[in-house]
C-alpha positions in Angstrom: 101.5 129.9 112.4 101.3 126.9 110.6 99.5 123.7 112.4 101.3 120.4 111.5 99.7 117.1 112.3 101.7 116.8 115.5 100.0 119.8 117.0 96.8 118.3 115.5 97.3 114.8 117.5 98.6 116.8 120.5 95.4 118.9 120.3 92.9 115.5 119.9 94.4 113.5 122.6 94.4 116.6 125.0 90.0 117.1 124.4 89.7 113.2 124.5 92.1 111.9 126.9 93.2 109.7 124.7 97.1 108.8 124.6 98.9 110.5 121.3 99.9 106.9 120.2 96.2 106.1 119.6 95.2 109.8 118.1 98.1 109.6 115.6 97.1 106.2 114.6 93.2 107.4 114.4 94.1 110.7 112.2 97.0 108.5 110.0 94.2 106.3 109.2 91.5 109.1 108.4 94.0 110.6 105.8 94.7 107.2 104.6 91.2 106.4 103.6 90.8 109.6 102.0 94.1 109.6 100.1 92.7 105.7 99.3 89.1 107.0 98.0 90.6 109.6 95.6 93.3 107.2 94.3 90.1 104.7 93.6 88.2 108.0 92.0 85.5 108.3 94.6 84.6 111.9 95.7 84.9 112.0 100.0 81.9 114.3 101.5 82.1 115.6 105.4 79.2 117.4 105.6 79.5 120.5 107.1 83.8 120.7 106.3 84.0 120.1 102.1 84.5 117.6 99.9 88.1 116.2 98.3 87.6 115.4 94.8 90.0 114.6 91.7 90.0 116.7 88.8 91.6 115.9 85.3 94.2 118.2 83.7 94.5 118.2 80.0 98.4 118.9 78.6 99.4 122.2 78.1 102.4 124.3 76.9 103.4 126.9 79.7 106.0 129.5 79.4 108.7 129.8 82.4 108.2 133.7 82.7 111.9 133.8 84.0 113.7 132.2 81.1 111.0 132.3 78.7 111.1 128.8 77.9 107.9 126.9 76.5 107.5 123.7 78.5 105.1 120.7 77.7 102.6 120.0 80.9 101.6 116.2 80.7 98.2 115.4 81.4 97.3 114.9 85.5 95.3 114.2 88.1 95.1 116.8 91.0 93.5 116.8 94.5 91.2 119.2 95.0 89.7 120.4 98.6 86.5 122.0 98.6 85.1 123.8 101.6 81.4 124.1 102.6 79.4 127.0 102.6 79.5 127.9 106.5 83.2 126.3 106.9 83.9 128.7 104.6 81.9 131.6 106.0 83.0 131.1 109.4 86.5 131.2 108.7 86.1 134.4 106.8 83.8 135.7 109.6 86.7 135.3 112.3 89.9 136.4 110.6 88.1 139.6 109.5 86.7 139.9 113.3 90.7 139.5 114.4 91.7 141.9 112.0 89.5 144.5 112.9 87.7 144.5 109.6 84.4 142.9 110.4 81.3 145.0 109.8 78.3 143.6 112.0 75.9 143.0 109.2 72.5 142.8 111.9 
């Protein structure tokens, strides 16, 4: 299942009781200050989620591996998401508990 934002403003003004009007314009304004820091070149930090961060792609050639064509990559800028340790840990924790997979480490 995929979560789009308006399940995510759904969800927010359900466990705060605000109206949906007021959690869209909160959340549109949280991504817009993130998409605004990384467009300025600052790194945004939420402790215990990850940190967003730009990283720098030189040009390269690449080869379409269908045609076989060499094509010329210009040089970027790319978005990068970066999850903390126990974000990361917790998630992995959980899926491999609903799969049936997890092994109780005690």
């Amino acid at each position: 299942m995929t979560v789009t934002k308006s399940n995510l403003v759904n969800r927010m003004a359900e466990e705060t009781g605000w109206t949906k009007v007021d959690c869209e314009i909160l959340l549109n304004g949280f991504l817009a200050n993130i998409i605004e820091s990384l467009q300025s070149g600052n790194r945004v930090e939420l402790r215990g989620f990850g940190s967003f961060y730009v990283k720098e792609r030189q040009p390269r050639l690449v080869k379409n591996p269908k045609t076989k064509k060499v094509l010329s990559v210009d040089h970027r800028f790319v978005p990068i998401f970066k999850p903390a340790k126990n974000f990361k840990q917790t998630v992995n924790r959980n899926l491999l508990k609903k799969s049936g997979l997890w092994k109780n480490e005690s």
